[in-house]
matplotlib code that plots the C-alpha trace (Angstrom):
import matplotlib.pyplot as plt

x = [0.0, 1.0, 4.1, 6.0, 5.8, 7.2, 9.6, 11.9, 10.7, 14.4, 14.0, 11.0, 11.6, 15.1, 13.9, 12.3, 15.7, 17.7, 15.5, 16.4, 16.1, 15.7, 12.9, 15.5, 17.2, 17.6, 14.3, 15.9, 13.6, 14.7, 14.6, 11.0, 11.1, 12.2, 9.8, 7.2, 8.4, 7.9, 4.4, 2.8, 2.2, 0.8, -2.5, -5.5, -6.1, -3.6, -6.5, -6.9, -6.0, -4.7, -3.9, -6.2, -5.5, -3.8, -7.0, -9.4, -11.1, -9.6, -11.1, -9.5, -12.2, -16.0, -16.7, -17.9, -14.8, -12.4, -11.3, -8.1, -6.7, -3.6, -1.5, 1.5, 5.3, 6.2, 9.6, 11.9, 12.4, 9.7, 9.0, 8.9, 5.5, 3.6, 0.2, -1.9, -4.5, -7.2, -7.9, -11.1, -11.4, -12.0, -15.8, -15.3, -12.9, -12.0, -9.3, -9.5, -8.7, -4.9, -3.2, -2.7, 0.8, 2.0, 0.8, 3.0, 5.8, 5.8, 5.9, 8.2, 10.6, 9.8, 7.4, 4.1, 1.4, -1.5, -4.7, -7.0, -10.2, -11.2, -14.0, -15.2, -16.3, -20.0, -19.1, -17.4, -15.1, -11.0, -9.2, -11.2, -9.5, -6.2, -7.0, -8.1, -5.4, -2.9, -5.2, -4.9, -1.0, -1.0, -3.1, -1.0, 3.0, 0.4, -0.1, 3.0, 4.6, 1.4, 2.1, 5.6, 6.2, 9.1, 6.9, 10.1, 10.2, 6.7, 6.0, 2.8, 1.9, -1.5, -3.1, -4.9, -6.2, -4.5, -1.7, -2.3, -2.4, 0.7, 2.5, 0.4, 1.4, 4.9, 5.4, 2.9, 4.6, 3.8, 0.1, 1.3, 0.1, 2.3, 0.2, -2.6, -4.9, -5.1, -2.4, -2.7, -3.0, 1.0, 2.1, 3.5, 2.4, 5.4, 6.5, 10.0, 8.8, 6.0, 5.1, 2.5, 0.8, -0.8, -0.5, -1.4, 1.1, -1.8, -5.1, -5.4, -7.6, -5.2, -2.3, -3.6, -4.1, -1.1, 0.8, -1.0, -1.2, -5.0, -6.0, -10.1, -9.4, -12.6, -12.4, -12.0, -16.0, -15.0, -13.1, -16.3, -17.4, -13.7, -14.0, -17.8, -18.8, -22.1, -21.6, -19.0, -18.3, -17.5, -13.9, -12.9, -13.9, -11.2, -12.4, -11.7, -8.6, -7.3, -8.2, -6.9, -3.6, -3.6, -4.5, -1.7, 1.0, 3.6, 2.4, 3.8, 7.3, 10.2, 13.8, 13.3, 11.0, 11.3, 12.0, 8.9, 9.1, 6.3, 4.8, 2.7, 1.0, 0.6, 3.6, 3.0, 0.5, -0.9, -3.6, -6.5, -9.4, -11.2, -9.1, -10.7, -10.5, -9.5, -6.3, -4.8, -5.8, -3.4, -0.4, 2.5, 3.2, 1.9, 4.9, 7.5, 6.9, 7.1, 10.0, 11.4, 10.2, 12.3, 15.1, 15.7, 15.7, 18.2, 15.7, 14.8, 12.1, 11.9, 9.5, 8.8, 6.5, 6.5, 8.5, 10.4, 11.4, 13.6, 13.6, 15.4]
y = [0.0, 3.3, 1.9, 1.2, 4.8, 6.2, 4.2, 1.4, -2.0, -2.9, -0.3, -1.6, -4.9, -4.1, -1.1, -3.6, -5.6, -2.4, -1.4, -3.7, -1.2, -2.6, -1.6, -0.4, 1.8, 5.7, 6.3, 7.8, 9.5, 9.7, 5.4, 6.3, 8.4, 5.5, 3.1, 5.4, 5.7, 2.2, 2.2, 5.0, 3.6, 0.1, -0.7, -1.0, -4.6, -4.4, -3.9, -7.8, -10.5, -6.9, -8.4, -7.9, -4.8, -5.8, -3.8, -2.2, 0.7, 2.1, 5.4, 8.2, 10.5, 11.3, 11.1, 8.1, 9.2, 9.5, 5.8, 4.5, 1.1, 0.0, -3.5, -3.6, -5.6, -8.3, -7.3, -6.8, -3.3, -0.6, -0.2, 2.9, 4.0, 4.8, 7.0, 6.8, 9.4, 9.0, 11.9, 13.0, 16.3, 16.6, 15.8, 11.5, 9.0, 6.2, 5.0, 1.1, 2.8, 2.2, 0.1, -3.8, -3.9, -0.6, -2.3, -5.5, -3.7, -1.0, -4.4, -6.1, -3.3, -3.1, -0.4, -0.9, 1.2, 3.1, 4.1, 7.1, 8.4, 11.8, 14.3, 16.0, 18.9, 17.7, 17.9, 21.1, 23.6, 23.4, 22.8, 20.1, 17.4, 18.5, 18.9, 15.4, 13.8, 15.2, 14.3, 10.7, 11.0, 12.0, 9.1, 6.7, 8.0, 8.4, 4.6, 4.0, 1.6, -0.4, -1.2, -1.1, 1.9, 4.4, 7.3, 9.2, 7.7, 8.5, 9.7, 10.3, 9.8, 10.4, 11.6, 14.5, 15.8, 13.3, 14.9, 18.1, 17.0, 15.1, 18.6, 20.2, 18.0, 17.7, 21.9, 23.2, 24.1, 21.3, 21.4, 19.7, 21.6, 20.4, 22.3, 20.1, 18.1, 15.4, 13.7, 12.7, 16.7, 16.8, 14.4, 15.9, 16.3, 16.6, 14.0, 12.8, 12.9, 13.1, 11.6, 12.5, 11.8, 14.3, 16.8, 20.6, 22.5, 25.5, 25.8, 29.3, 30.7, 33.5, 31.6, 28.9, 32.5, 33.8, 30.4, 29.7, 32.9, 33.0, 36.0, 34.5, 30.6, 29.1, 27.9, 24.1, 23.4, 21.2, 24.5, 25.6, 23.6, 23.2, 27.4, 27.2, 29.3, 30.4, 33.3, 34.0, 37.3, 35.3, 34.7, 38.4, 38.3, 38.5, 34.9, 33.0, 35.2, 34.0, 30.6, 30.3, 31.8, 28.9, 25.9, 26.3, 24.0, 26.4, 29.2, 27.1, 26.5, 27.2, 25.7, 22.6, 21.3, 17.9, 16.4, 15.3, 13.1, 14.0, 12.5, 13.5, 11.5, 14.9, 16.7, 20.5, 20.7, 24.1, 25.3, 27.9, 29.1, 26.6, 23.6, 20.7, 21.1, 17.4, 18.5, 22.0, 21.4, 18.0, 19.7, 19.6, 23.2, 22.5, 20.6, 22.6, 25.6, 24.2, 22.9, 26.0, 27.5, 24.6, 24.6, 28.9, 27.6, 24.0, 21.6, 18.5, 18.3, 16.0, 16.1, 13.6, 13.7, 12.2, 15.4, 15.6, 12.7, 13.3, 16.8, 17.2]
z = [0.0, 0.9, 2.5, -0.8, -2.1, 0.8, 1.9, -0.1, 0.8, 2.2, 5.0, 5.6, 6.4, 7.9, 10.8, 13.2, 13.5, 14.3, 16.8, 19.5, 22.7, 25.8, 28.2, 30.9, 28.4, 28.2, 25.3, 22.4, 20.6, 17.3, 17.7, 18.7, 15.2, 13.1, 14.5, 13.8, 10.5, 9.8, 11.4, 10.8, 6.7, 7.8, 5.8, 6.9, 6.6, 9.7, 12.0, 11.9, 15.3, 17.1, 20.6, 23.7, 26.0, 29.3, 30.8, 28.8, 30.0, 32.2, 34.0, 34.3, 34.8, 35.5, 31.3, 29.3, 26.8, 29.9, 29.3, 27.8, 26.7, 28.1, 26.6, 28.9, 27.8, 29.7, 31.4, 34.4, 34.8, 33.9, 30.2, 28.2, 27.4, 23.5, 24.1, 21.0, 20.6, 17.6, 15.3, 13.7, 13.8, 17.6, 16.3, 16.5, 16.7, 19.0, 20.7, 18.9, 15.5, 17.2, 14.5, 14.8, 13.6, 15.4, 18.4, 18.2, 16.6, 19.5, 22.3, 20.0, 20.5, 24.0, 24.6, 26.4, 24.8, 25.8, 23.4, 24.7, 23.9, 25.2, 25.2, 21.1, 20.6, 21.2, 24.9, 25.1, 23.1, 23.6, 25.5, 27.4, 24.3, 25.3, 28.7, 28.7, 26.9, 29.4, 32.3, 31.4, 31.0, 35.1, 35.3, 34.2, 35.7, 38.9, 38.4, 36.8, 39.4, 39.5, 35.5, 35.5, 33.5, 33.7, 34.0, 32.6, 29.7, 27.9, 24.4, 22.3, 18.5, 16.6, 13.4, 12.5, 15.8, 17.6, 16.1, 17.0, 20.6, 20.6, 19.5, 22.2, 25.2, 23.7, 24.0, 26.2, 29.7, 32.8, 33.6, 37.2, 40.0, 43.0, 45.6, 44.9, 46.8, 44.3, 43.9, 40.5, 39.8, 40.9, 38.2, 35.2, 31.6, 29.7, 27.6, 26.0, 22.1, 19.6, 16.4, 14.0, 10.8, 8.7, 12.0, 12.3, 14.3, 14.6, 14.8, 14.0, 11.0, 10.8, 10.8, 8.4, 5.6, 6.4, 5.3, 2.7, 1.3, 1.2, 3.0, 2.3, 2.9, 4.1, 8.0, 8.5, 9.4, 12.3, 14.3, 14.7, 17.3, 18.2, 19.4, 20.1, 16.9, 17.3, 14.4, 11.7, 13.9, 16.7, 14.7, 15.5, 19.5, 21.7, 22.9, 19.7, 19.0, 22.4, 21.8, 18.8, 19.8, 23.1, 20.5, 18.5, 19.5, 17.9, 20.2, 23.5, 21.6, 24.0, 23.7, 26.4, 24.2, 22.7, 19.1, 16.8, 14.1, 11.3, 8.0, 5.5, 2.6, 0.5, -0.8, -1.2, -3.2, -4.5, -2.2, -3.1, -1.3, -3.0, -2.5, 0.0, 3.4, 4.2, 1.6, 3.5, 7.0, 6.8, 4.2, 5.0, 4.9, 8.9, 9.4, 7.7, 9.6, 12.4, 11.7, 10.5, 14.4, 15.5, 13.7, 14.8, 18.9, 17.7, 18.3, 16.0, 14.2, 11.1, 8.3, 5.9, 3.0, -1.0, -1.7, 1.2, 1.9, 4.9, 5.2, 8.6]

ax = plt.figure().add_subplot(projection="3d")
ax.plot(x, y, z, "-o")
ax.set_aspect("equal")
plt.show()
């Protein structure tokens, strides 16, 4: 499938077997980056005999969506951890759309992986997705020793939206309150890298027309519940502006932040204000920005795309 005009076959068949970290290792995250690589281009068809969560289910808050799965590696010292969160346009999505072969390859190289859902935009504007995504991260370095897990040693990957939250956990400043009552409220919510597929680095309408050039590009229609629209003049209240501003992962950039690994499966295609929205709102124009932002404060940030293919 896709796999083949991305990537030669050789390197895929040959990444797995130079992957060989063990669980009590020091998480290198451009390893992370390669492995994600090789996964992030699995077919479909992979979905087939995935393996059974370890627990399935598991609460991490008061919300029907504030479950995750978690499929834990065998091993004697604590494992480095995967968090997979769904995209979908914040609007739908689910946490079982976590890829068969991703999954073994992850606990073949010695990972144990999470998969999250959290709350759309049905339930409330941003940031409650975010909000929720790190929420569950506390959870589980709160719970950590329970599932042997270095609670160091956690990274995040996703598509689409899931993307865009990846980016926003992985530069966001620590939402750990250590005066807290709750202890799981102290925990921290940074992570040690991100990988994404077809991610936005902003979710800003003025940002997306200033990139693009398109001073009148049409809104993506699912940012509308994402901000709570009610009216198009809501777009110029001081509300949305902020919000906007806060969404972007690019906005939180600083230079402790960690590397990303990104993929696209458009090149830069021309964009007008009448292309799709499915096509700009995933081009990789997202990615090279932000890796442009990166690459001015010397942190790593790969892109990868069919006309870039390892644009570093």
């Amino acid at each position: 499938m896709a796999c083949r005009r991305f990537l030669p076959r050789q390197s895929l068949t040959s990444l797995p077997n130079r992957l060989h970290f063990a669980p009590n290792m020091k998480l290198n995250p451009y390893l992370f980056s390669a492995l994600c690589l090789l996964l992030t281009w699995q077919a479909v068809s992979a979905q087939q005999n995935k393996p059974a969560p370890t627990f399935a289910d598991i609460p991490y808050g008061p919300h029907e969506r504030h479950v995750f799965d978690l499929w834990i590696t065998p091993a004697d010292k604590p494992t480095p951890l995967v968090i997979y969160i769904h995209g979908g346009g914040f609007r739908q999505g689910d946490k079982n759309s976590i890829n068969a072969d991703s999954l073994k390859q992850f606990q073949k190289a010695g990972f144990s992986v999470a998969a999250i859902h959290y709350r759309l935009s049905d339930a409330g504007p941003y940031p409650i997705m975010m909000e929720d995504a790190a929420r569950c991260l506390q959870t589980i370095r709160y719970r950590a020793k329970e599932w042997n897990i270095n609670p160091e040693k956690i990274a995040c990957y996703g598509g689409s939206a899931g993307a865009g939250i990846s980016l926003w956990l992985a530069f966001h400043d620590d939402l750990a309150d250590p005066k807290s009552k709750d202890p799981i409220s102290r925990e921290s919510t940074r992570i040690v890298a991100a990988a994404t597929i077809n991610g936005q680095s902003t979710y800003d309408l003025r940002t997306f027309r200033n990139w693009f050039g398109i001073p009148d590009l049409k809104n993506h229609e699912a940012l509308y519940p994402f901000y709570d629209i009610q009216d198009e003049s809501d777009w110029d209240s001081p509300r949305v502006k902020r919000l906007m501003t806060d969404a972007a992962a690019i906005t939180h950039l600083s230079k402790d932040d960690v590397p990303v690994y990104m993929t696209y499966r458009r090149g830069n295609v021309p964009v007008t204000k009448d292309t799709e929205q499915g096509v700009w709102v995933h081009h990789v124009l997202l990615g090279l920005k932000l890796q442009e932002a990166m690459k001015k404060i010397g942190l790593e940030c790969n892109v990868q795309s069919p006309d870039h293919p390892e644009s570093k």
